[in-house]
N, C-alpha and C positions, 0 to 999 in steps of 0.2 A: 504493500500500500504506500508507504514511503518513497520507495522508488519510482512508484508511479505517479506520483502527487511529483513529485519534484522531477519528473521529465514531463510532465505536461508543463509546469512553472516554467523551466529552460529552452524549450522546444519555441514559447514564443516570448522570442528575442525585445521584441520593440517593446511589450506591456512588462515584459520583466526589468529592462533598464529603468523605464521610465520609474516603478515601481522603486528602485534601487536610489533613483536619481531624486524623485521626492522624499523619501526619508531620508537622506544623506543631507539633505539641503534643511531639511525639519531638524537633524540632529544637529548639524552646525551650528546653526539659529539659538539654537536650546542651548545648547552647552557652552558655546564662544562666550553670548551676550550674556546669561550666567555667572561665568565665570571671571569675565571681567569687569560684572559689577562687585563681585567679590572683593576682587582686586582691589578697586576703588575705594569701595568704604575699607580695604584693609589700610589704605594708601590716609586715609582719615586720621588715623591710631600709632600713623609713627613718628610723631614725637613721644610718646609713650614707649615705642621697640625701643629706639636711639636713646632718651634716657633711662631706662628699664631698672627705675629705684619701685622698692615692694609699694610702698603707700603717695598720693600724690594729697596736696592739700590745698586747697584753692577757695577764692570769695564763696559764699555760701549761696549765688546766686549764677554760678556757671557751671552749666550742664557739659560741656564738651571741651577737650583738650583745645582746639586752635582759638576759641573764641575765649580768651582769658582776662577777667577783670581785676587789675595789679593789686594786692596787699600791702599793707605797713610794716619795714621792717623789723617791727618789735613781734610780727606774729610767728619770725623762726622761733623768737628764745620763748614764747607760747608755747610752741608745738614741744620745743625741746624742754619742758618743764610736766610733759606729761609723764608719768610712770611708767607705760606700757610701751613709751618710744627708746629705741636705742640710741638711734641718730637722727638728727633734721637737718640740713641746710636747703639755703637759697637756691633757686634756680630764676632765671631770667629767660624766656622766649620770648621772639620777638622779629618779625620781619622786616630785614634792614636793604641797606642797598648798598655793592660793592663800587669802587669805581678804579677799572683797570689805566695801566700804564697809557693807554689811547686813548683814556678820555672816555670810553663806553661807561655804562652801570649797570649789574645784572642783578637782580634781587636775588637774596639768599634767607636764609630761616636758621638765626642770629639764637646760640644757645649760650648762655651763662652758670657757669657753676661754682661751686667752691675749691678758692685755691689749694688751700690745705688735705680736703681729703680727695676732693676730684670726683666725687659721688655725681653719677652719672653723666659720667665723658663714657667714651664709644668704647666698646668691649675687643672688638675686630680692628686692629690697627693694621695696618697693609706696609707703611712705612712711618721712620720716626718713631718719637716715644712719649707715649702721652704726657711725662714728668714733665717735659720740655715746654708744656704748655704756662710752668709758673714764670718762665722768662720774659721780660718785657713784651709789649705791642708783640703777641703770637698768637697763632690760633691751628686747628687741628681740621679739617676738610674732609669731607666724603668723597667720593669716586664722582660723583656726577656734577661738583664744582673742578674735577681735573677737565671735565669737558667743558663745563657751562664758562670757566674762567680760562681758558686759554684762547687765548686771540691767535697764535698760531697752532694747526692742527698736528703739525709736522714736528714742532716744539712746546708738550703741554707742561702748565704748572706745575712745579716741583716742588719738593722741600728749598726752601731757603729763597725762593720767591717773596714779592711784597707786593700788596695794592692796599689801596685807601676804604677805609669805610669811615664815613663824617668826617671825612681831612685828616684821620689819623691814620698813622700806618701799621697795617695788619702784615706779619711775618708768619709764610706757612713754614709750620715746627712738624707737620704730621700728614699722614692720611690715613683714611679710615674707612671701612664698610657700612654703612646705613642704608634703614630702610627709605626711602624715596619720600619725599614731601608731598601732602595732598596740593600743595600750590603749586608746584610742580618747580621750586626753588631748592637748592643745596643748599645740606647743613653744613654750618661751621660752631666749630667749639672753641671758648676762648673761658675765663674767668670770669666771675660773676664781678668783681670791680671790675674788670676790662670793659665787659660789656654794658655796662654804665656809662663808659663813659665814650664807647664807639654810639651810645643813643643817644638823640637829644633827651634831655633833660627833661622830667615833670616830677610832681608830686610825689608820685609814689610811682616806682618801677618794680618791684618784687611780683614775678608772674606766677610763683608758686612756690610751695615749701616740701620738697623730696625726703621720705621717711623712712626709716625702716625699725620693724616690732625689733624689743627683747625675746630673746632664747623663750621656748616655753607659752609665746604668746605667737597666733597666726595674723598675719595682716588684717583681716576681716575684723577681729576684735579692739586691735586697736585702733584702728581709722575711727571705731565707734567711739573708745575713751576719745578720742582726739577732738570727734565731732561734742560729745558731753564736757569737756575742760575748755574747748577753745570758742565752739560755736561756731567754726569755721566747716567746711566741709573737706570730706577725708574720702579720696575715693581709692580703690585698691584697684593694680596695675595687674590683674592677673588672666587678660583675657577673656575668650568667652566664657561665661560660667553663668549660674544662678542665681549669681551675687548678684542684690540691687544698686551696689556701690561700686561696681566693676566702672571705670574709665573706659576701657574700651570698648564694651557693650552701651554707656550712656551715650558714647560719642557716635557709636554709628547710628544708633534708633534717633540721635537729634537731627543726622544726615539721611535719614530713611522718611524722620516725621517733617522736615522743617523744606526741603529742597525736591527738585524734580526728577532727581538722577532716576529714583525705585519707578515712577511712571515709564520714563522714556526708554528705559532696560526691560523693563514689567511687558512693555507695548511691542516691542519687540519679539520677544519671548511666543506672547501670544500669537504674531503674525505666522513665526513658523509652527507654532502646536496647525493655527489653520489652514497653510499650506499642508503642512504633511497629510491633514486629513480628506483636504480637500481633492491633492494628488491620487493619495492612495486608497481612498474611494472610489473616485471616477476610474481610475484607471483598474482596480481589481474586479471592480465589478463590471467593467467590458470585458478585461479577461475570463470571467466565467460565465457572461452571456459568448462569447465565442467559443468556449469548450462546452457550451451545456448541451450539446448532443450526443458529445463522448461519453458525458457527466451521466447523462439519461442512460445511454446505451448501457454504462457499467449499470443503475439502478435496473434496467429491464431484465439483468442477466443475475439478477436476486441481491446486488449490493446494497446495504440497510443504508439509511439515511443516515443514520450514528457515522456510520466509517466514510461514507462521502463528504459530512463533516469535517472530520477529521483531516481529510486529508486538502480541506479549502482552509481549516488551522496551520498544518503545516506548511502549506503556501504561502500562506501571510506571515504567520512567524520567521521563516527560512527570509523572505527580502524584507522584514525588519529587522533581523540580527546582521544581515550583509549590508542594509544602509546605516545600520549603526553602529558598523567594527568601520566605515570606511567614513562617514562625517567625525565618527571621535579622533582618526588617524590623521582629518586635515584638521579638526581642533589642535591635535598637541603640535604638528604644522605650523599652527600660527602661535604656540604657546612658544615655542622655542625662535619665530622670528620676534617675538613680543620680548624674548630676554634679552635676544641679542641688540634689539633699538632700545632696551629698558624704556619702550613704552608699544600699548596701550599697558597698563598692568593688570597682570592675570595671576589667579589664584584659582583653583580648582579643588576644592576638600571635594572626598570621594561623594558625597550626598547627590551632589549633581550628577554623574555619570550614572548612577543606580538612579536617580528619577526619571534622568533622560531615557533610560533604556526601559521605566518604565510605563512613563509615555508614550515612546514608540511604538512599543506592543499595545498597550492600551487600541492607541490609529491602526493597528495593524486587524485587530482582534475585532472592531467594528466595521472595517472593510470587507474583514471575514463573514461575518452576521450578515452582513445585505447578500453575499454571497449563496452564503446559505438560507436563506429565506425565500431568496429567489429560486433556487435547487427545489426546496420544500414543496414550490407549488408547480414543479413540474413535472409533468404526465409522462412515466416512462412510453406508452404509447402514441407519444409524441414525434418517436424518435422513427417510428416506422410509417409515418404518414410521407406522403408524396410532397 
């Protein structure tokens, strides 16, 4: 039965591509736009990778890492007067503007920290040495300001390079690996007086206060003391989770609730679920209005209805599994030209592949139904009429 199901499927050529050619173009859709909406809100969250202190502490009226309203700096030695905290210092974010030996300006995403212990500088250093960063006017660079700040491509920025930010001059001491900025600017790390004083001036500059629990105590708990002694807000840096105090879960559901990206990826998304089913509808079920006289003849010749089922399931499933081993294969296609231009950015957790796939069957399995429904009402003595 098998065998015969899938050489009538083969046999015709043109309804079998097309069939191949709509789910592959359905799985692309699904899975690409998917995945780099993943991307994107991962791309939300990395000031949080890049500094990757356990607790973050911030005005008690900011829901999301980039959009930060500055504190007083009397609220580290706060924080640091709780019980449950180990350590606090300062941190300073803040989007600045570089200005190269040519006179250009490229904006970057301007991090400050403490000189003394260096609590959250970049963990992946590529070159240099992060110590080097307590030396006068330095600062330490990710990989994607050796491109964004190179004026020649043939000659990119190095250690011991210098450009301007606010008319002072900034000395690279380092480079380093980080995760990509949702503005789509390179970090640089410098000290948290340095970076005072490469910003203009106001009020209050402190963007937030970097934490970590005592031994015996888990982040979650203290963020809470912090939020109970300070009145400040204490959000824990530990990714997806359950936690309602998770930073990176507030930060994306603010980019999910506040912005358009989840529409225009969502809209997407949809178009191919409707292509795929629209494809592999029309076209399955021509294909078995043009075998239903074979379809008949086996039913004439005592074949149940059960097993000629069957075998318009295994029709359908066999070019849903072939268009979706071959749109997942141009996804990772474009996932590995996406690393090499580190952009669009793309993330793919496994959820999406096993939805996609079972989507696909889903479209496959209803193309199947009209197939066999239409079987259902047809008169084996059909097959022998003039």
């Amino acid at each position: 039965m098998i065998g015969l199901s899938l050489k009538m499927l083969f046999g015709d050529t043109a309804k079998y591509l097309m069939l191949v050619a709509g789910l592959f173009f359905a799985t692309f859709l699904i899975v690409q736009q998917a995945s780099v909406f993943c991307g994107l809100m991962m791309w939300t969250t990395s000031t949080l990778k890049n500094v990757g202190a356990p607790i973050f502490v911030v005005e008690e009226r900011v829901e999301q890492i980039n959009e930060i309203n500055p504190l007083r700096d009397t609220d580290v030695s706060r924080v640091r007067s709780v019980s449950a905290v180990r350590w606090a210092m300062p941190l300073y974010s803040g989007i600045q503007r570089v200005r190269l030996e040519s006179g250009k300006f490229k904006t970057v995403q301007l991090l400050g920290i403490d000189a003394a212990s260096l609590a959250g500088g970049p963990v992946r250093m590529i070159e240099g040495n992060l110590e080097d960063l307590r030396l006068p006017n330095t600062v330490v660079i990710d990989e994607l300001a050796v491109t964004r700040l190179s004026e020649d491509k043939d000659h990119p920025i190095k250690v011991g390079d210098r450009f301007e930010i606010n008319d002072i001059e900034a000395r690279v001491v380092g480079i380093c690996k980080a995760m990509r900025s949702f503005t789509g600017g390179p970090y640089l790390w410098t000290t948290y007086e340095r970076a005072l004083q490469y910003t203009p001036a106001s009020r209050k500059m402190l963007s937030a206060v970097i934490a970590a629990p005592i031994d015996g105590v888990t982040p979650a708990e203290a963020a809470a003391e912090i939020e109970r002694s300070t009145g400040l807000r204490a959000f824990v840096n530990e990714g997806f989770g359950d936690n309602p105090q998770d930073f990176n879960t507030s930060t994306i559901w603010w980019y999910v609730k506040n912005t358009g990206i989840p529409i225009s990826f969502g809209t997407t998304v949809i178009i191919g679920f409707i292509v795929g089913i629209a494809i592999a509808c029309q076209t399955f079920y021509a294909f078995v209005l043009d075998n239903l006289k074979h379809l008949g003849a086996l039913k004439a010749m005592g074949m149940s209805n059960l097993r000629l089922s069957l075998m318009l399931i295994i029709q359908s499933a066999t070019v849903g599994l072939i268009g979706f081993g071959i749109g997942l294969l141009a996804t990772a296609a474009f996932a590995y030209a996406s690393i090499e231009n580190q952009q669009p950015p793309f993330v793919m957790p496994w959820q999406i592949p096993v939805v996609a796939f079972a989507v696909i069957q889903l479209i496959c399995m209803f193309a199947a139904l009209m197939g066999i429904v239409r079987l259902s009402l047809y008169e084996p003595a059909m097959v022998f009429r003039a």
